[in-house]
N, C-alpha and C positions, 0 to 999 in steps of 0.2 A: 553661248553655245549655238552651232547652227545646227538647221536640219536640212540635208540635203534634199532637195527633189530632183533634180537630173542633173546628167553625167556626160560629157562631148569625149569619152573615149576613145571615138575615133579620130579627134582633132590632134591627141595628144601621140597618135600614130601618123598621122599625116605633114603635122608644122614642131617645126624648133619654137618654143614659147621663149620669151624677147624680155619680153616684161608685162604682166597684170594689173588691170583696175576693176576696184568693185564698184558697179552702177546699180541705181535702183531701174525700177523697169515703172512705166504708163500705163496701166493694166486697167482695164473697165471691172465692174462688180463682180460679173459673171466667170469673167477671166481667173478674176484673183482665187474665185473659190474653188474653181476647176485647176490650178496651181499646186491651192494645197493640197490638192485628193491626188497629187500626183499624175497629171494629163499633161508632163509637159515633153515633148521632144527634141532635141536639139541638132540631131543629123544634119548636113548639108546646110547649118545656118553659117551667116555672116553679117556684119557691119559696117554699116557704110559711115563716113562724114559727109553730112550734108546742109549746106547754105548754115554753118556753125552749130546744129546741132547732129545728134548720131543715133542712128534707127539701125533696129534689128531684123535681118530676114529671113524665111524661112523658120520660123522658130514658131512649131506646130504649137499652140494651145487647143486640146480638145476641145470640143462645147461639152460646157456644164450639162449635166441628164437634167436639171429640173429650171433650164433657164429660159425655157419657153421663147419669145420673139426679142429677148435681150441678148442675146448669141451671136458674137458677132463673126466674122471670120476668122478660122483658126489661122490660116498664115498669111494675116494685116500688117503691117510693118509696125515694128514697135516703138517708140521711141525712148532711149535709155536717157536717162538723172545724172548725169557729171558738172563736176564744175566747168566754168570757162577755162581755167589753165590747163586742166586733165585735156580737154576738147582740144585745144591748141596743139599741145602736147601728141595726142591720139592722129592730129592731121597729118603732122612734120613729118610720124614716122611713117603713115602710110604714106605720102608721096616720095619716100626713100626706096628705091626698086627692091624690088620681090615680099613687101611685106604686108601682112592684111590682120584686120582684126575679125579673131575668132569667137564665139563663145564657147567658154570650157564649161559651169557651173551655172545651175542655178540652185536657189536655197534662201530659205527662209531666217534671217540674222534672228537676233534675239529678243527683237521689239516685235516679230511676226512680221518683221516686211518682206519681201519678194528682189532678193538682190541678184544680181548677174554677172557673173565674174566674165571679164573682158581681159583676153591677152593679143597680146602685139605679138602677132607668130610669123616667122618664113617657112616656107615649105619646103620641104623633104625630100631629097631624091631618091632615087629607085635605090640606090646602094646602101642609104642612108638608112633606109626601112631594114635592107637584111642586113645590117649589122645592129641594130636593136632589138631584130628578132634574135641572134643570134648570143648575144649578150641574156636576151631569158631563156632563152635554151638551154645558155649551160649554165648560168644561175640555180634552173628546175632540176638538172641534174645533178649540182651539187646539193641541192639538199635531201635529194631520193638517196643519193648515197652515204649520206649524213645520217638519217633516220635509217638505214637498214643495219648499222652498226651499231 
């Protein structure tokens, strides 16, 4: 069983997900415990491959309240835990045009580690968006019409 701590909602409005990997994450002391108390952001982050391994960006950790001069920067690059083939795998598709690696998830597996769901997404275009919105639109309306009968 996981517990979630944060949620990239808006990645899942903005990119077609492709396919997913769970990565663990590099986290210092201070990091990990400001994780579990729920300080983590995921807005505007992304993924890069780099010289064969793969770092996180933008992926705000608060500083811990009682971690005094062990506090490191909240938006330091991360670096994620995959295997070699994952890593491989993760390059080929992003040098394939228009694809990038997002983070959707973070959350705690069931040993207590600090995992980070990575998906292979393209982005979205403008028409692409109102017809998903428009898809929950009338979803919401069938079911307001559902419930008043």
């Amino acid at each position: 069983m996981e517990k979630l701590i944060a949620n990239n909602k808006k990645a899942r409005h903005d990119y077609f997900f492709e396919d997913t990997y769970e990565a663990g994450v590099a986290l210092t002391g201070t990091e990990i415990k400001s994780v579990r108390a729920g300080g983590v952001n995921l807005r505007d982050s992304f993924a890069k491959v780099e010289k064969g391994e793969v770092f996180v960006y933008n992926m705000n950790i608060a500083p811990y309240e009682k971690g005094n001069r062990y506090n490191t920067d909240p938006l330091r690059p991360k670096k994620l835990l995959l295997h070699k083939g994952e890593i491989r795998r993760l390059e080929t598709a992003v040098m394939q045009d228009g694809l990038t690696l997002v983070p959707s998830k973070v959350y705690l597996n069931h040993k207590g580690l600090v995992k980070l769901e990575l998906a292979v997404a393209k982005g979205k275009k403008l028409y692409d968006k109102r017809a998903d919105i428009a898809k929950k639109d009338a979803a919401r309306n069938m079911e307001r019409s559902m419930k008043s009968r």
